[in-house]
LOTOR-711699 format. One record per residue: residue number from 1; residue in one letter; x, y, z of N, C-alpha, C in turn. Coordinates in nm, 3 decimals, padded with zeros to 5 digits, always signed. Atoms other than C-alpha are relative to their C-alpha. Layout:
BEGIN
(NUM; A; (X; Y; Z); (X; Y; Z); (X; Y; Z)) ...
// end
This chain:
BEGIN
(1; X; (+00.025; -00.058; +00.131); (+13.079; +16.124; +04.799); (+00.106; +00.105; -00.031)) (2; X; (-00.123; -00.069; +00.007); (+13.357; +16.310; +04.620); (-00.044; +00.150; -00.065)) (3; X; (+00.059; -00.130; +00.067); (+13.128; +16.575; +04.478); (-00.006; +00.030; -00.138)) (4; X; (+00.043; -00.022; +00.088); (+13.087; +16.508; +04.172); (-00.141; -00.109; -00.097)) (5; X; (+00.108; +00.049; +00.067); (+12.784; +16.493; +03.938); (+00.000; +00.046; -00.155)) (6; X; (+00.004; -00.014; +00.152); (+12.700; +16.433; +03.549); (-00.179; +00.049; -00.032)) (7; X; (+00.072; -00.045; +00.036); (+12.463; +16.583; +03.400); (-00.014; -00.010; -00.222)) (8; X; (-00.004; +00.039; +00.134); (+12.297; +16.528; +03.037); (-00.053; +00.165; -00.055)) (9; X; (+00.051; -00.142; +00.091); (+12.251; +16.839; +02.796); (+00.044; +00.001; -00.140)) (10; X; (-00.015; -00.076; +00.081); (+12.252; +16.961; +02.500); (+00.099; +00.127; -00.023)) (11; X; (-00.093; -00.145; +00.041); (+12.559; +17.195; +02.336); (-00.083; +00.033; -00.105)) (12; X; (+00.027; -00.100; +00.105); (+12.425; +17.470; +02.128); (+00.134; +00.101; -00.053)) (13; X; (-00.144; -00.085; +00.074); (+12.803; +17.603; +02.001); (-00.062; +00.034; -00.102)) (14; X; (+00.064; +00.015; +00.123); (+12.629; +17.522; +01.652); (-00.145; -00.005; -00.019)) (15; X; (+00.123; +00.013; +00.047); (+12.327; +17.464; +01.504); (-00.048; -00.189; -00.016)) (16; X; (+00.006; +00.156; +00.013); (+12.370; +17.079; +01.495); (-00.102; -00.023; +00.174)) (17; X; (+00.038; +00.011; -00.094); (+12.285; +17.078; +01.887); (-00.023; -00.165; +00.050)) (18; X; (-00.057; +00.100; -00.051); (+12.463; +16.748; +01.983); (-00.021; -00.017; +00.115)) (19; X; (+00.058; -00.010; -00.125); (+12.368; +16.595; +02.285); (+00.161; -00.071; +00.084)) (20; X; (-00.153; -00.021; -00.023); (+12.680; +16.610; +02.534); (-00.046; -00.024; +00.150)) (21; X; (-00.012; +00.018; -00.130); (+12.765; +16.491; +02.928); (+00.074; +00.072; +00.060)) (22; X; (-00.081; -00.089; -00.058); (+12.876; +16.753; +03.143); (-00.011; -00.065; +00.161)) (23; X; (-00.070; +00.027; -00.093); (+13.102; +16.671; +03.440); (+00.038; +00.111; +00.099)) (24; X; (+00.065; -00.121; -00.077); (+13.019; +16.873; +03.746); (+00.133; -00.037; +00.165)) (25; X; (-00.094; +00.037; -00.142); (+13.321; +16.878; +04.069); (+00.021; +00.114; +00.064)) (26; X; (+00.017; -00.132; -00.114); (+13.241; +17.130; +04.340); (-00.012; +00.107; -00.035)) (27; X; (+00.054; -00.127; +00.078); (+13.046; +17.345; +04.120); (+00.089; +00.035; -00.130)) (28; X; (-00.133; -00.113; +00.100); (+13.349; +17.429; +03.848); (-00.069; -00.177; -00.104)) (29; X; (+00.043; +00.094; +00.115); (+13.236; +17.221; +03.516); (+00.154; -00.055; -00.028)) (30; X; (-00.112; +00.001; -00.032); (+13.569; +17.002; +03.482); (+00.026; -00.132; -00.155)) (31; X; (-00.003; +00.129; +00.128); (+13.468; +16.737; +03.180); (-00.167; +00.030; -00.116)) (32; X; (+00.123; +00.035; +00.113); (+13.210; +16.768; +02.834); (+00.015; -00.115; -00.067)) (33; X; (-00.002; +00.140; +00.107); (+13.159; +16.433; +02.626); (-00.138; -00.013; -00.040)) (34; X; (+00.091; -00.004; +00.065); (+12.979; +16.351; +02.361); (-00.085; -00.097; +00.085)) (35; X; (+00.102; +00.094; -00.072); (+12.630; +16.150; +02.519); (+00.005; -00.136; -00.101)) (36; X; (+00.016; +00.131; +00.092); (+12.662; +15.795; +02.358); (-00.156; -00.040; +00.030)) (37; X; (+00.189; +00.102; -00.001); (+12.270; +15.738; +02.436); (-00.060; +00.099; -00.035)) (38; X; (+00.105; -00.098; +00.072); (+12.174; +16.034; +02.226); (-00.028; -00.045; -00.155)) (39; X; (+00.018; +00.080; +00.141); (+12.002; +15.940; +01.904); (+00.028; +00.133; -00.069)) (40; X; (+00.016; -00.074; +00.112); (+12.032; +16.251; +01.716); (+00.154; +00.066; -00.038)) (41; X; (-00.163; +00.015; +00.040); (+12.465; +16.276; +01.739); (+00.012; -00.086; +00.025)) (42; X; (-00.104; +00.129; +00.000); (+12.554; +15.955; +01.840); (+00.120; -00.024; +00.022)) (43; X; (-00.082; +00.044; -00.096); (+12.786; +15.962; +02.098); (+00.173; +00.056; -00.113)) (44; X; (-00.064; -00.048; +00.059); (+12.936; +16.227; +01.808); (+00.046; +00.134; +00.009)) (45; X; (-00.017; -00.152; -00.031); (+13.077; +16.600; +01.863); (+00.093; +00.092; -00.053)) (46; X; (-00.110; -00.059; +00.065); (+13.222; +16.841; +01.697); (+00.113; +00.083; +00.079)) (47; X; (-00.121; -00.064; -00.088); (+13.534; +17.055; +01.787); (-00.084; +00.145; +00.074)) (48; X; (+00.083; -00.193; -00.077); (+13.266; +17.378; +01.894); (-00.024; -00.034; +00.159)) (49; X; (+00.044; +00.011; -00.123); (+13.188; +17.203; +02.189); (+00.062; -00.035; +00.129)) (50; X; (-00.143; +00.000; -00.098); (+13.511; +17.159; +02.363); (+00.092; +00.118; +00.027)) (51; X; (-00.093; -00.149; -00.067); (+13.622; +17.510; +02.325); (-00.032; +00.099; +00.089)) 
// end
């Protein structure tokens, strides 16, 4: 195992609260993407949640 794990959440940057995959490698967060199996963005994200 190379140590890393995904995890599903919710960004709150905004008020939209897009649902987003965070990319987890020996504790240090290293990747966000939008969740394509969220119904309420749709695998959509704005620029708040990458900065």
């Amino acid at each position: 195992m190379d140590g890393t794990i995904q995890y599903k959440s919710t960004c709150r940057s905004c008020h939209g609260g897009c649902g987003a995959v965070l990319t987890v490698k020996d504790n240090t967060l290293v990747k966000m993407a939008p969740d394509k199996a969220s119904p309420f963005s749709r695998e959509y994200m704005c620029v708040r949640g990458f900065v």
